[in-house]
Phi, psi and omega in degrees: 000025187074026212217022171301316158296322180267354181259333182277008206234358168297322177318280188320348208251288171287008163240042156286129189276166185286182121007091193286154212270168198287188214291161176291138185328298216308320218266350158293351181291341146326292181220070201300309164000275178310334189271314156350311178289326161289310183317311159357285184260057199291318214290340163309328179263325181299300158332323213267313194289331178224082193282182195280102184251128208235181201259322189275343181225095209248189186284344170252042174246294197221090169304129202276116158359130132093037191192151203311337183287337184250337169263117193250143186277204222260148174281083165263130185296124180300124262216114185301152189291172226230309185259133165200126194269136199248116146222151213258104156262127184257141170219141178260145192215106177227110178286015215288166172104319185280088183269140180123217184263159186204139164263136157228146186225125097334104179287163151265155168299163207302135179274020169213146187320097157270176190268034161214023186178154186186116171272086189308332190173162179209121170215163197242176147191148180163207174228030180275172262236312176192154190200145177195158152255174192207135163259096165308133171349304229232157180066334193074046183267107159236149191243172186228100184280144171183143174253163172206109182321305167215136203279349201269037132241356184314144196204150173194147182215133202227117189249140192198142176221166194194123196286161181224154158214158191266147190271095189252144168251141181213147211262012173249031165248188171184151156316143178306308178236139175301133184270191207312180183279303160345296185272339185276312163329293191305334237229021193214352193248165163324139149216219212291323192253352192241110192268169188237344196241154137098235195291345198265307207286322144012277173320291192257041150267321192284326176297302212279309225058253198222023165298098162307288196303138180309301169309313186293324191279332154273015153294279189299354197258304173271005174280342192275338201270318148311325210261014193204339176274164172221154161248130224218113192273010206226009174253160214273154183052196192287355214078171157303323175078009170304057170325323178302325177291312185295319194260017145270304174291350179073033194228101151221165197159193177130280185214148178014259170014279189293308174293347188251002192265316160289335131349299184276323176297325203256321158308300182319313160321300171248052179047073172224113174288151206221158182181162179251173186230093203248120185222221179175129198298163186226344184200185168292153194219163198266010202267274170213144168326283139063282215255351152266175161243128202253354165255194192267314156355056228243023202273349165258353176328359206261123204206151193240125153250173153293215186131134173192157231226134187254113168310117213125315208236330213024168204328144176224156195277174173184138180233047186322337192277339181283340162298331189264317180302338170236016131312300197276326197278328169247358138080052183271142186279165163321287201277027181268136173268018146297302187299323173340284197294327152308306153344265198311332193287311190287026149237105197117344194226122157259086177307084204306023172265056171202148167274165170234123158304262184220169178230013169313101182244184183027073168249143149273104177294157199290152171073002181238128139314346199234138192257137173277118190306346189171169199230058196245337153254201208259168195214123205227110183268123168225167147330323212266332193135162186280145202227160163222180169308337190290009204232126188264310193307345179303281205253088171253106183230171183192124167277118151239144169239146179217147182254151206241128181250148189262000000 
């Protein structure tokens, strides 16, 4: 997968040295007075050389010296992939049971062109009442909205088609341009479920050590986060995705959601912005059986990654839960060396037989009160009450994916 230059240049990355510490005792035997008076007052320069990076003070305010955020390579335009993969998703939507008036909202795929992803088309058919998309503020969210005077016939069919190229980080590049000021804020902040403070920074003081570099510390964050999460097949969708709940209680895992989610809670923490990438598998995968999707059949397919971003390098991909997922599914030992080569590969690389949703957390939908933590399965306003996809008895759908040639 290409990735012979980034898997060798991680070594060099945990072995980066601090700072060298100021001049050595001898050469003070000279004039022991003088050296006695600078020595007095050390934590001043030592702050300065390495500060304390927080969700409030973070690595792209003040980059630690001598470390990937601040020494930067030479600027090259970033270079479109060469391969790229077509697939067509249909999701069926049949509302019977549900009478009176009824909302449905359907996420989309990222509405806007990245060097891994690109939305070619959308078409509908069906009998609902009005139908639209809508584009929300926040996340880069965009949904596919529709009514029904009454829902007990309701019926939809949502058609998409959407190009993939696989996603590599590579550490002798960089962006042209950095991104907004804005989304690296938002992407530092707290939200309903992902905390940023307290138990999370707690944790990933204890994790990182006496690690700088930005990359090598979300390295160790997520080599801690494979050694320490279980993945649990038997929860509905991606999981909740409660980070806060896990780090009260000290127990985590569960599903995507949840494992890429203490990912992000823990970079954040310590000021690196972080996010999750809420989607859906789309193909097979060259990796593990797993780790794909192997039929046309994609209605359980809904998978969450990370990303999370060093000034200089922008977003870098990372999947810890797909490593805990072909732990427990493929029944891989400590010492196999497939897991060896998975690690390293999904910290940096997105294998694309997957879609991107959205990277949206805490939304309010148009015309709703009430907010919702992420938006990834399908989400259904009744008389009766609000519903989501985890519930088949609700909401009865089906996703199919196919790869497709233009």
């Amino acid at each position: 997968m290409k990735r012979r230059a980034f898997l060798a240049s991680l070594g060099t990355l945990a072995l980066l040295a601090e700072p060298a510490s100021a001049a050595p005792a001898k050469p003070a035997a000279k004039k022991p007075a003088a050296r006695r008076k600078p020595a007095a007052k050390p934590a001043k320069p030592a702050a300065a050389r390495s500060p304390v990076h927080t969700a409030d003070n973070p690595v792209i305010d003040k980059p630690p010296q001598g470390t990937s955020a601040s020494r930067l390579p030479p600027v090259r335009a970033p270079e479109a992939p060469a391969e790229w993969t077509t697939y067509e998703i249909v999701t069926h939507i049949d509302l019977h049971g549900h009478e009176g008036p009824c909302k449905l909202w359907l996420p989309l795929p990222l509405n806007q062109d990245t060097l891994f992803q690109r939305t070619l088309s959308h078409a509908w058919e069906g009998n609902p009442t009005r139908a639209s998309m809508s584009r929300q503020p926040d996340g880069n969210l965009e949904v596919f909205r529709c009514e029904w005077f009454d829902g007990s016939a309701g019926k939809l069919q949502l058609t998409t088609q959407v190009s993939t190229a696989d996603r590599h980080f590579d550490v002798a590049k960089r962006t042209i341009a950095p991104e907004r000021e804005d989304i690296l804020r938002r992407n530092l902040q707290a939200s309903r479920l992902i905390p940023n403070d307290g138990l999370a920074f707690q944790l990933g003081e204890r994790i990182i050590g006496r690690v700088k570099d930005p990359v090598a510390q979300a390295k160790v964050i997520y080599e801690w986060v494979v050694e320490q999460s279980t993945y649990d097949p038997a929860l509905p969708g991606a999981g909740s995705g409660d980070i806060r709940q896990q780090l009260i209680d000290g127990r985590y895992g569960g599903r995507s959601a949840d494992i890429n989610g203490l990912f992000v809670a823990i970079c954040r923490a310590i000021g690196i912005p972080a996010r999750c990438v809420f989607g859906l598998r789309t193909g097979p995968s060259r990796l593990f059986r797993s780790l794909g999707l192997n039929t046309s059949d994609a209605t359980r397919g809904h998978h969450v990654r990370a990303e999370f971003y060093v000034p200089g390098y922008g977003w870098i991909p990372v999947d810890p839960s797909d490593v805990r997922r072909a732990i427990a599914l493929e029944n891989l030992s400590d010492q196999d060396s497939r897991l060896l080569s998975l690690k390293r590969i999904l910290f940096g690389v997105w294998e694309m037989n997957w879609i991107a949703y959205n990277v949206g957390t805490d939304i309010v939908l148009d015309g709703q009160s009430e907010t919702i933590p992420f938006l990834l399965l399908p989400r259904l306003d009744t008389p009766r009450g609000h519903f989501d996809g985890s519930d088949p008895a609700a909401i009865q759908y089906s996703i199919s994916a196919r790869r497709i040639e233009l």
